[in-house]
C-alpha positions, 0 to 999 in steps of 0.5 A, a space after each residue: 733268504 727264505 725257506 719252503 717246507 714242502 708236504 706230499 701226501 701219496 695218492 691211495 695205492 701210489 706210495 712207493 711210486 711216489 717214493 720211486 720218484 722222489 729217489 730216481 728223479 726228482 732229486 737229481 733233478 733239483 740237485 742238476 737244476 740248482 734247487 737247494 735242498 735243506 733237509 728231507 724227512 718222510 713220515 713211516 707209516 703214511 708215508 707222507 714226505 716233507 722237505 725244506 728248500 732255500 731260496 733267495 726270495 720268494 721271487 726266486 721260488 716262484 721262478 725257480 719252480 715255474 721253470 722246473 715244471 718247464 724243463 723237458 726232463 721234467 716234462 718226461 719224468 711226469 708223463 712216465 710216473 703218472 700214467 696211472 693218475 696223479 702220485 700225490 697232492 701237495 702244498 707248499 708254505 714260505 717260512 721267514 726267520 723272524 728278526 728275533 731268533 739268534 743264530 746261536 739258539 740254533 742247532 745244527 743238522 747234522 746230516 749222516 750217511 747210514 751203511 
């Protein structure tokens, strides 16, 4: 199993459409598509956004998004969010747990919903 810690940095002035699209879009997309999301944080002031996906191997990442990028909903979805120029740039790091980490020095997520 590897894991892919994904970083967006907003475009200047396309904060909150990249939020929008993240909201409406991206994320039932990856839930539809099958792409397992781990967790999701966003950094307030800059609005920067960072995620953690699974994958079984870094095969499957790299097939996995290559058909993302193909599918038509997707397709659609980047065409009506950038009319106006790109939302963000990116960049994506594979992370392995190295075979001397013991799964009891983990802490759990535990994911709330807030009201």
């Amino acid at each position: 199993m590897i894991y892919e810690l994904r970083h967006y940095v907003p475009t200047e002035g396309m904060k909150e459409k990249m939020r929008e699209r993240f909201a409406r879009d991206s994320l039932p997309l990856f839930k539809k598509r099958g792409i397992a999301l781990i967790d999701f944080w966003e950094t307030p002031e800059s609005g920067e956004i960072w995620y953690v996906v699974e994958w079984p191997d870094e095969k499957a990442a790299s097939v996995g998004w290559q058909e993302f990028v193909q599918t038509p909903e997707w397709k659609e979805i980047a065409a009506r969010t950038e009319q106006d120029g790109p939302l963000s740039t990116s960049r994506a790091i594979v992370l392995k747990r190295p075979p001397f980490v013991k799964a009891e020095w983990l802490t759990p997520i535990h994911m709330t919903e807030e009201r």
